[in-house]
Every structure is written in structure tokens, then in C-alpha cells.
C-alpha positions as CSV (number, residue, x, y, z in Angstrom):
1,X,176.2,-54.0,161.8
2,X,175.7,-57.7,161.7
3,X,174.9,-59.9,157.9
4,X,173.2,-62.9,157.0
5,X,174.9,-64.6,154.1
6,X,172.2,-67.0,152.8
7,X,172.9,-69.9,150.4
8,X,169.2,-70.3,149.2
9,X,167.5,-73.1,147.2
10,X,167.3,-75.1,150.3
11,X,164.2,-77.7,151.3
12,X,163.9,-77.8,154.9
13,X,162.2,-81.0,157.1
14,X,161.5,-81.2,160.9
15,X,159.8,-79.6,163.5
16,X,160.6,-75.8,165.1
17,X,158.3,-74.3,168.3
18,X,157.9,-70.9,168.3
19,X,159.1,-68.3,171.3
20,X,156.8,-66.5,173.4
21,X,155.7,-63.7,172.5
22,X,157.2,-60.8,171.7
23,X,154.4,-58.4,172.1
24,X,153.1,-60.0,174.9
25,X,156.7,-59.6,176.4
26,X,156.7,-55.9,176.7
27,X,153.1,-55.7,178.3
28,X,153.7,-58.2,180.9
29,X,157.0,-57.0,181.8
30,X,155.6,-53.4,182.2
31,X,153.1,-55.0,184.4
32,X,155.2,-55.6,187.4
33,X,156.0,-52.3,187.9
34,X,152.5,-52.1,189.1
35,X,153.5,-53.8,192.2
36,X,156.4,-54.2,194.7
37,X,155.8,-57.7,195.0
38,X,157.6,-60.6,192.8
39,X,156.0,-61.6,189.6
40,X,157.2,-64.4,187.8
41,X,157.2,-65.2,184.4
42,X,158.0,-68.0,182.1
43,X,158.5,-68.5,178.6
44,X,160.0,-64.8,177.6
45,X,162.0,-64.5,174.4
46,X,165.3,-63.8,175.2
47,X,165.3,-61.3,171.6
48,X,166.9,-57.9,171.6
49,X,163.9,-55.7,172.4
50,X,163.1,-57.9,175.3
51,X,166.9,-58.0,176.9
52,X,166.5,-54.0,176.2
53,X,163.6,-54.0,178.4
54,X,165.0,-55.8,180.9
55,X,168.2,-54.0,181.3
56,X,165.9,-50.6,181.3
57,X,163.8,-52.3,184.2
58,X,167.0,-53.1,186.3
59,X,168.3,-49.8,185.4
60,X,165.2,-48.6,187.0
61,X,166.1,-50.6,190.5
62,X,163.7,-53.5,189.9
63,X,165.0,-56.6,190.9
64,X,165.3,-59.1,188.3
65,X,166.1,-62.8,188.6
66,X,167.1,-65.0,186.0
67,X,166.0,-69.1,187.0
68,X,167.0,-70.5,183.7
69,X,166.5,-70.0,179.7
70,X,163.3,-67.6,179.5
71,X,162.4,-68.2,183.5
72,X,162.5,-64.9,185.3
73,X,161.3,-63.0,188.2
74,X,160.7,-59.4,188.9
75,X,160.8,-57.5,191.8
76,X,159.5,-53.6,191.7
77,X,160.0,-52.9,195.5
78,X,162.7,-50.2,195.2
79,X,162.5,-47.8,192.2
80,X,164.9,-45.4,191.7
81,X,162.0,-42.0,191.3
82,X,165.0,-39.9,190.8
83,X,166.5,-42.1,187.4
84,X,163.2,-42.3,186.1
85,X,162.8,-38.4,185.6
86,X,166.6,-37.6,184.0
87,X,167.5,-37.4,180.3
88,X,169.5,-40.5,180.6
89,X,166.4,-42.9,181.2
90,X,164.5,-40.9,178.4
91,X,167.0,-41.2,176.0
92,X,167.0,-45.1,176.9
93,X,162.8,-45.2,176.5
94,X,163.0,-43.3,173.5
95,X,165.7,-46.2,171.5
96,X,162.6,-49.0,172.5
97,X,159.6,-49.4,171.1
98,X,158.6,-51.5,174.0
99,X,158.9,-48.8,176.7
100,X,155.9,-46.8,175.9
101,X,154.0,-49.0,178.3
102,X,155.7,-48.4,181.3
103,X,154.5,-45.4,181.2
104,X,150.6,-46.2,182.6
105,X,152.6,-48.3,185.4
106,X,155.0,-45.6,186.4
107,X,151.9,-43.0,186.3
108,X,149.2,-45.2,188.1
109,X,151.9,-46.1,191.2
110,X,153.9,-42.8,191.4
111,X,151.9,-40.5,190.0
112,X,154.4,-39.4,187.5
113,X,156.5,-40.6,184.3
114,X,157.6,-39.6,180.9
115,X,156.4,-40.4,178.1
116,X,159.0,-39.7,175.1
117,X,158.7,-40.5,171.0
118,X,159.2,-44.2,170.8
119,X,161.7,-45.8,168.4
120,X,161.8,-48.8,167.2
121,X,160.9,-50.2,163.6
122,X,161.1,-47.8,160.5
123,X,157.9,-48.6,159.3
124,X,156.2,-45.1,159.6
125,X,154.3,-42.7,162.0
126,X,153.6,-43.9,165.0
127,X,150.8,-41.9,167.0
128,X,150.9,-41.2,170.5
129,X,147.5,-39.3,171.2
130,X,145.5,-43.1,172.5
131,X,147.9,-42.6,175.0
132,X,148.2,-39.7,176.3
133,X,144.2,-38.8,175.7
134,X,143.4,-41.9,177.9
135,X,146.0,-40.5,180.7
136,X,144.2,-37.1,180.6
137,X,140.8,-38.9,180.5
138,X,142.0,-40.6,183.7
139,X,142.6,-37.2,185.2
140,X,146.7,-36.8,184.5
141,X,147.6,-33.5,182.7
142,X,150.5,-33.0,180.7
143,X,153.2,-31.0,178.8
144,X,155.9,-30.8,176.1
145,X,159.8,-30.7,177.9
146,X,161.8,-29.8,175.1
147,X,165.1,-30.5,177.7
148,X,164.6,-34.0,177.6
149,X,162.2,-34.4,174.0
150,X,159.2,-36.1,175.7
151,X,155.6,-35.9,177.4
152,X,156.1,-35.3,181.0
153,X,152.8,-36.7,182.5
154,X,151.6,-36.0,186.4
155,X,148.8,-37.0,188.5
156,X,149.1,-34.7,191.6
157,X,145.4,-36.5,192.7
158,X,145.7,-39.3,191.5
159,X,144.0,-41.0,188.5
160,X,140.2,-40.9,188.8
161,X,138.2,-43.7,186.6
162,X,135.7,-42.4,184.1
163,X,134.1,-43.6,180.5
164,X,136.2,-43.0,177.2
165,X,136.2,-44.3,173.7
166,X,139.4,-44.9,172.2
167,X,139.8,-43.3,168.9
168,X,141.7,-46.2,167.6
169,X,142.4,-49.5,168.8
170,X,145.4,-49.2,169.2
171,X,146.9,-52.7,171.5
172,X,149.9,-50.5,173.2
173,X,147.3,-47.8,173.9
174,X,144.8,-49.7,175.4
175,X,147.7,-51.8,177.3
176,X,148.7,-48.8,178.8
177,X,145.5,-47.3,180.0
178,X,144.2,-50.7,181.7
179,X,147.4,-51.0,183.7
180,X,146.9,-47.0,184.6
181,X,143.2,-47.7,185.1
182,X,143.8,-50.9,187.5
183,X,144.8,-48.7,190.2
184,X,142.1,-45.6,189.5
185,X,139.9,-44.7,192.0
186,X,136.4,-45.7,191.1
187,X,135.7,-47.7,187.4
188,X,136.8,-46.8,184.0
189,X,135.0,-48.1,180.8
190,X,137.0,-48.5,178.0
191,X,135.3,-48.4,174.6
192,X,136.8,-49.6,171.2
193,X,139.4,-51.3,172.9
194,X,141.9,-54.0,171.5
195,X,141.3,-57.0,172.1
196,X,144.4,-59.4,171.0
197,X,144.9,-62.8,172.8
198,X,148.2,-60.7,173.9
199,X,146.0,-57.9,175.2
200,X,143.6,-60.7,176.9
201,X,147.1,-62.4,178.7
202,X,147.4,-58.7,180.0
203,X,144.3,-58.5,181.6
204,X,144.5,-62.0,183.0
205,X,147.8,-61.4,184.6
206,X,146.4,-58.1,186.5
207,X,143.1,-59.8,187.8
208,X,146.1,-62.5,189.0
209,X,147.4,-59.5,190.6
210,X,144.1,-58.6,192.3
211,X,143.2,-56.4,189.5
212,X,139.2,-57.0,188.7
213,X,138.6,-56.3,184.9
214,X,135.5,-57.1,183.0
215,X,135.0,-57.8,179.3
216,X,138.5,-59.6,178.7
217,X,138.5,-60.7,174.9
218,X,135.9,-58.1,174.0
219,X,136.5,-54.6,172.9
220,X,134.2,-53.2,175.6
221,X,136.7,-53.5,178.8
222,X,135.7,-52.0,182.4
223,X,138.1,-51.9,185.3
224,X,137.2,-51.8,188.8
225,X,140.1,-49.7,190.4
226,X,141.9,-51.0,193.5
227,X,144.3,-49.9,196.0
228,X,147.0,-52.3,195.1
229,X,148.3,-55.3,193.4
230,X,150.0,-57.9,194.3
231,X,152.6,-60.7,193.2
232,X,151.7,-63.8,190.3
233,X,153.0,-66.2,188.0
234,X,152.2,-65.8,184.3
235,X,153.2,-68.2,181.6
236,X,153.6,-66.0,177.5
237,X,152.1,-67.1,174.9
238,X,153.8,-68.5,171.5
239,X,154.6,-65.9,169.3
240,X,151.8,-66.0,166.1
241,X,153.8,-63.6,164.5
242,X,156.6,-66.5,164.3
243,X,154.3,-69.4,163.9
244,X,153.0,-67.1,161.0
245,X,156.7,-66.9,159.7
246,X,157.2,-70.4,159.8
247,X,154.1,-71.5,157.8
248,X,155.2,-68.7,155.1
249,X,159.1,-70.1,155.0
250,X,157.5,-73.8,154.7
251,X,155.9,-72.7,151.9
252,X,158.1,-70.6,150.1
253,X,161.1,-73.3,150.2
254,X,158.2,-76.1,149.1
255,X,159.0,-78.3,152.8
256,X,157.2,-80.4,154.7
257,X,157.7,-78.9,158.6
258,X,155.3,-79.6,161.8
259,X,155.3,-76.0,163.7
260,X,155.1,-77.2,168.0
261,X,152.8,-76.0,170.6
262,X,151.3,-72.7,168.7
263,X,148.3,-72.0,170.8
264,X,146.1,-72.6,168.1
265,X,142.9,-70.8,169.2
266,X,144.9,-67.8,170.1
267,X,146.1,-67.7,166.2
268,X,142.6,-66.5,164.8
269,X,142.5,-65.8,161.1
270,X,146.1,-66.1,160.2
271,X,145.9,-70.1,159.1
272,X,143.4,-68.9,156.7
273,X,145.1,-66.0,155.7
274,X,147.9,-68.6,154.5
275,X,145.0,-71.0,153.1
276,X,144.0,-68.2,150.6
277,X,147.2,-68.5,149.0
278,X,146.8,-72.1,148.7
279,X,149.0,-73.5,151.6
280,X,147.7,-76.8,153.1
281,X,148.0,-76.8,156.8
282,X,147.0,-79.1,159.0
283,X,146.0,-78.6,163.2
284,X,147.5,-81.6,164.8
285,X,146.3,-81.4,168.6
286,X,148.0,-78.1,168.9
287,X,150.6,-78.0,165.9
288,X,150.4,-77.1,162.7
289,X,151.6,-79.8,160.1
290,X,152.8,-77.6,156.8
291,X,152.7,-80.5,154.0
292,X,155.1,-80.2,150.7
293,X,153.6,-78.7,148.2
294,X,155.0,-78.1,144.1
295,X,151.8,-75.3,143.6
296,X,150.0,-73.0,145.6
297,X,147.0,-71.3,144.0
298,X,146.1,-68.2,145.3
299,X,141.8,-68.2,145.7
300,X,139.8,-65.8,144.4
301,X,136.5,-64.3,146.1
302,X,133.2,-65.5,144.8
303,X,132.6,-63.2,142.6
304,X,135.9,-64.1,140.9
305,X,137.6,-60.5,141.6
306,X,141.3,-60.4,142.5
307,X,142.0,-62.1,146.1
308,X,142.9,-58.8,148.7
309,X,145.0,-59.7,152.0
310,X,144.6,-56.4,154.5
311,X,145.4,-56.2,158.0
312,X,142.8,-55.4,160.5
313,X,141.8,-55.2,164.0
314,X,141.8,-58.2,166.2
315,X,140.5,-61.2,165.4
316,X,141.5,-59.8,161.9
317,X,144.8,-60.5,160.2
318,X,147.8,-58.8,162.5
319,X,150.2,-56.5,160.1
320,X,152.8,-57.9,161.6
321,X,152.6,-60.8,159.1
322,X,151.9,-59.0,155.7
323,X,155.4,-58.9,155.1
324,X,155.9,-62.4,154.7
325,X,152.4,-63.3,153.1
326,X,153.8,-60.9,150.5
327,X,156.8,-62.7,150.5
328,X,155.1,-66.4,149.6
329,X,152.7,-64.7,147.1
330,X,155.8,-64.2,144.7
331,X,155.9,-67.7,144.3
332,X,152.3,-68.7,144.3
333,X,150.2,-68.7,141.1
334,X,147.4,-66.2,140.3
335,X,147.6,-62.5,141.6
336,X,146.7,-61.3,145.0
337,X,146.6,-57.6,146.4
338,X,148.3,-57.1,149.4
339,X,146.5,-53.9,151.5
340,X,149.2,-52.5,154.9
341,X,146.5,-50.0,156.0
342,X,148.3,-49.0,159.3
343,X,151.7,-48.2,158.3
344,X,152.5,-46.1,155.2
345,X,156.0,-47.0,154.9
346,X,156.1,-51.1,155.3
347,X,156.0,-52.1,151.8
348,X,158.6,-50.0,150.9
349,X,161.5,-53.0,151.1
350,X,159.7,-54.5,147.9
351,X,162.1,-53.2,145.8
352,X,164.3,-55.2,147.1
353,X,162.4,-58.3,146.2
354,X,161.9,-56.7,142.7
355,X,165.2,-57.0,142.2
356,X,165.3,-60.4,143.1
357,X,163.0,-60.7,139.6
358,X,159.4,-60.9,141.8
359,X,156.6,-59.4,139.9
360,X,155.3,-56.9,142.3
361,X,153.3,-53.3,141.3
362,X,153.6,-51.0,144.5
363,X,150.4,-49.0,143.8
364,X,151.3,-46.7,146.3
365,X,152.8,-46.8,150.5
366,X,149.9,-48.8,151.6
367,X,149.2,-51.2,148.8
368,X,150.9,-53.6,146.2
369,X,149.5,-55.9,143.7
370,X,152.1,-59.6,143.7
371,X,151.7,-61.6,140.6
372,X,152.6,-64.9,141.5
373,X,155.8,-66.9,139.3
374,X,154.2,-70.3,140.2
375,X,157.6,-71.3,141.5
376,X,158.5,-71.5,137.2
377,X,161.3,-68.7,137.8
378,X,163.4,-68.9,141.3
379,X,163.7,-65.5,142.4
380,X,167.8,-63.9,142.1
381,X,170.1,-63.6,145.0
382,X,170.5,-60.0,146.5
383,X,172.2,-57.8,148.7
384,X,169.6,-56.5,151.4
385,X,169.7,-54.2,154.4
386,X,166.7,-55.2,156.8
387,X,164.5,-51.6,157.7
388,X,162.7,-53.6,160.0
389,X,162.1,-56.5,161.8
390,X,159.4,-58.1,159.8
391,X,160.7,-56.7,156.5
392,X,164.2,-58.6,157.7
393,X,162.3,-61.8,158.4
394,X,160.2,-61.4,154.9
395,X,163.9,-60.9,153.4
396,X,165.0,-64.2,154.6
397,X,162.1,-66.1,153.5
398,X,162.9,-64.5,149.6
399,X,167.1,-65.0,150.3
400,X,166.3,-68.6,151.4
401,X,163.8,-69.5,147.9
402,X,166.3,-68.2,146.0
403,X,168.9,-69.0,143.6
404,X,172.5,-68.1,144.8
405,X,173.8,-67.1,148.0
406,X,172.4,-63.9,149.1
407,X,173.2,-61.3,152.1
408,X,171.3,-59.3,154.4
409,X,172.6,-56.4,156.3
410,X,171.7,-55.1,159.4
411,X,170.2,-58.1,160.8
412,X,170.2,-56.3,164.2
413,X,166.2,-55.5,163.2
414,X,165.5,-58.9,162.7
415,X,167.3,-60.5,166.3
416,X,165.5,-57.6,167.9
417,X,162.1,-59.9,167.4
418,X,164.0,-63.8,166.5
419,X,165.4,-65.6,168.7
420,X,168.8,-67.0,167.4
421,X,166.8,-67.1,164.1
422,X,170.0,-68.6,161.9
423,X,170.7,-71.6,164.2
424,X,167.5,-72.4,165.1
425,X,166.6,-72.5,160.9
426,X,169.9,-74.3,160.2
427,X,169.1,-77.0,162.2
428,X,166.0,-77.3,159.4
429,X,168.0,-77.7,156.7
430,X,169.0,-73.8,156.1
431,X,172.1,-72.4,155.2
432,X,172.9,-69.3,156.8
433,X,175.9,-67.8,158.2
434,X,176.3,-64.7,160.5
435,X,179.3,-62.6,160.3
């Protein structure tokens, strides 16, 4: 288990430019095991979860090519049918978030696939049923193998298209059902469906493919099933999560830092998110220009009531991100309540930033009232252990404001969505050491 050992107190200057995105990562990746032509794609994050993925696709007998940092192409023409229904591969799904969405592919081309209890983050329960109700609205049936722990899924027909209305929007879930849907027979509506920019690079990619979806950025999608896909090129996004990350450590540490190529109008409310906590940023072309600031007032609404920062649905503010706004409140002044709605177990790692002498009430798993120090009292050095990536990231931010040299353990959760995190921060102005 790897450590950060962070001397804190640091001001950082420069510029940093995000990776692509994680999230998008694992859809698109999935995605060409829709075809047995080449896809190409540029600008993947070479992070832990997405080497994972890779090695599970060669694993599989896809074909992978590596043309130079985060250039890669991907060649489903020989898939090994007999791997992909043993224990061994199940056990590998289960240790990766990511690998839920190879399930649609695998179902829609061969008819069959596994679906097992993802891992990943510890963050809470993660449900399944978007998934495999949209299968079984597509016409799959499944049951429960207790041999290999997981959903074994078959289409003996094939999938047929038909209407459904997600009971959630769940991104993964409706991921997983347009790629099953995009080689249906006949047309599938999708109602109450995500609608992410990541989700929108998804369906983009498979119309590329000769895919013909409707209602891209809109949570009404309808796909037009065909009888095959082909080969494309498809360029990922920057990561919001980490431009997100990098306006809250700009903030935190009081430094002036220009963020690179974001994607701005893919970012939707998450500039303002940081405005309501009184961070001055500025769109230059398509960068953000994070200006040094001593203060940062946290708004209030109109009515002058308590400022609350929730996650919601796309275009509102991702959860991925709450973590660290939480983070940067500690040091803002006024009060703000923070509200994790999806997962009840995310806030649990403020105890750690309690202890670090942050003024933080956790009401109870889903919310926590911050009461800003104004940056009048430097929050202590700590010994953390990371539950997560975006708690580990949130942890750095705190270690990095603070006074003293602090360490974080298991930093394994945080690589798994950072790319080289430490040496691309030290080269700010950040002092951090990996043993």
C-alpha cells in the first residue's frame, strides 16, 4: 500500500491540463467490443482503472495497440466466448468498477455475458437493477449463479427494441443499454435517460460507428437498431472531475494557476458551483484562469438562508466533486451545507479533516454542515488512509493547505482516477513524496 507524504503550506503558480476522461474512458472502451473492426482512440488516461480495463479487454482477445502516450487502437475481431463465461474473468469484472459496461456489448454482439457486483470505490451501495431491467426490457432474461457470484444474462433471440423509462438516471445504466440497444432489432426509446457530455461522447462515437441514435444531450434518447457497426476514431474529453479538482486545490492553497484546454461548455454548473464559495475564475478562450485570492466568501441565497451545495442529475453539479468543494469550504468564510444525495457513505472521511481542526457537523451519511475558518486557522497535519478516489484527492487538497507534513495512505484509490498526480502537482510548486 503506497503513501503520500505531504509537506503542506505550499502556494503553487503555473499552468496544469487536465487528462481525458476517466468516465468517459470506460464507456468508449466498452464500445469497441461492439464491433470487430479497429477503433481508435486518443487522449485516454493512462490511471489505474483504465490500464485495468485494458488488460481485461486484451485478456478477452481484443487487440490492443499502443501508438504513443494515451493513443490507442482496439481491435474486437477475435474474442475468446469461452474466457468470458469462467470464474476467472468474473472475478477480474467484479475488482473494476468500469466493467459493468461491457456487459450491454458482450450481450448485444454474442448474445450472452455476465454481469457480476461491481467493485470499485467504498462509497456505498451501488444498484444494479437500471441494468439489468433495461436488458430484460430488451428481451434478455436472466438468473443468479452462485458458482461464479454474478448475473448471467442471455439473449437466445436476440435483443428486440421496445419503450422503457429508466427508474433512475443512472450514466453507467443508460451507457449500457444504448450500446445493447444499438444493435436491437427495431427501435428502443429510452426515457429518463442520462444525459452527461460523457454520455453524449458515447452516443456520438456509435453513430461514428454507424449507430443512428436520436436525442443525444437530452434525456429522451431513441436508437434505431442496426445489424452492425463498424470501425472510428474518437478523441476523450478532459476530465471535469480534475478540472474541478484543480480550481478547488487553487483555491484552497490561495494560488494563482491557469487550468489548459477544459472543454468549457462540457463543464456545465461546476464553475459556478466554485463561484458560490467565492472563487474568482476566469474563461480564457478555453481555460480557466484561477486568480490569488486572501478571502473567499461563501454566498448566501436571496432570501439570506444558509448556501446548500447538492449533487444532481446532469447539467447539475456531478458528486464526483463534492468531496473537494467540502474540502475548500473549510477555509472559506460563512457556512455552507454540503448535501451527497446519491451515496450514503462519501462523507464519511470528514473525520479525518475534523481532526485536522476543520469545523464540520456531519448531520448524518448524506449531509454535513462546513463552517468556514476564513483561512484565520491553517488546518493540522494528519495521517490519512484514502477510502476512495475522490475522498483521496479531497485529502490532498486539506494535506497540501496545511500546516506540517502530512501522509496519506493507500494512495492506490487516488492513482486509480490521477494521472501521476504527485509529479504533475510538484511541478506547481507542491511538495509531495511517494513511498
Amino acid at each position: 500500500m503506497g503513501t503520500f507524504i505531504i509537506e503542506g503550506g505550499h502556494a503553487l503558480h503555473g499552468s496544469i491540463t487536465p487528462q481525458g476522461a476517466k468516465n468517459e474512458a470506460l464507456q468508449i472502451l466498452s464500445a469497441v467490443l461492439l464491433t470487430d473492426k479497429e477503433v481508435r482512440v486518443s487522449n485516454v488516461p493512462e490511471i489505474l482503472d483504465i490500464r485495468n480495463l485494458i488488460a481485461l479487454l486484451e485478456g478477452m482477445g481484443v487487440k490492443v495497440t499502443r501508438h504513443a502516450k494515451g493513443e490507442y487502437t482496439f481491435q474486437a475481431d477475435a474474442i475468446d466466448l469461452d474466457y468470458v463465461k469462467s470464474a476467472e474473468f468474473v472475478s477480474r469484472c467484479a475488482s473494476l468498477r468500469g466493467s459493468v459496461m461491457i456487459t450491454g456489448p458482450l450481450l448485444a454482439r454474442f448474445h450472452e455475458a455476465f454481469f457480476p457486483k461491481p467493485g470499485g470505490d467504498k462509497i456505498g451501495r451501488r444498484r444494479v437493477d437500471t441494468h439489468i431491467e433495461g436488458f430484460v426490457n430488451l428481451g434478455a432474461v436472466y438468473d443468479y449463479d452462485k458458482s461464479v457470484r454474478a448475473y448471467h444474462l442471455t439473449a437466445p433471440k436476440g435483443l428486440k427494441g421496445c419503450y422503457m423509462l429508466l427508474d433512475e438516471a443512472s450514466v453507467t445504466g443508460t451507457a449500457n443499454i444504448v450500446m445493447a440497444a444499438s444493435l436491437a432489432e427495431g427501435d428502443t426509446v429510452i426515457y429518463n435517460a442520462a444525459c452527461e457530455p460523457y454520455l453524449q461522447q458515447l452516443c456520438t462515437l456509435l453513430n461514428a460507428m454507424g449507430a443512428n441514435i436520436e436525442g443525444i444531450g437530452s434525456n429522451l434518447l431513441t436508437v434505431h437498431g442496426v445489424d452492425k457497426l463498424n470501425g472510428a476514431s474518437h478523441k476523450i474529453l478532459p476530465d471535469m472531475i480534475e478540472v474541478g479538482s484543480f480550481i478547488g486545490l487553487a483555491a484552497i492553497t490561495r494560488s494563482e494557476l491557469t487550468i489548459k484546454n477544459v472543454s468549457y461548455k462540457n463543464l456545465g454548473i461546476i464553475p459556478e458551483a466554485f463561484k458560490r464559495l467565492g472563487v474568482k475564475l476566469e474563461q480564457r478562450g478555453d481555460d480557466i484562469f484561477v486568480p490569488k485570492q486572501e478571502s473567499y466568501e461563501i454566498e448566501s441565497f436571496i432570501d439570506g438562508s444558509i448556501m446548500t451545495i447538492a449533487d444532481a442529475p446532469w447539467p447539475g453539479l456531478t458528486p464526483d466533486l463534492l468531496s473537494v468543494i467540502l474540502v475548500v469550504a473549510t477555509q472559506c468564510k460563512g457556512s455552507v451545507l454540503i448535501h451527497q444525495k446519491m451515496f450514503e457513505s462519501r462523507l464519511f472521511f470528514v473525520d479525518k479533516l475534523i481532526d485536522m481542526g476543520a469545523q464540520i457537523i456531519l448531520c448524518d451519511p448524506h449531509r454535513a454542515v462546513v463552517i468556514g475558518h476564513d483561512h484565520k486557522f491553517q488546518l493540522r497535519a494528519n495521517r490519512m488512509t484514502s477510502p476512495d478516489i475522490r475522498a483521496g484527492i479531497a485529502m490532498l487538497l486539506a494535506a497540501m493547505s496545511a500546516k506540517g507534513t502530512s501522509e496519506i495512505d493507500n494512495i492506490e484509490q487516488i492513482d486509480r482516477g490521477y494521472e501521476d498526480i504527485d509529479g504533475r502537482l510538484n511541478a506547481l510548486g507542491a511538495v509531495i513524496t511517494r513511498k
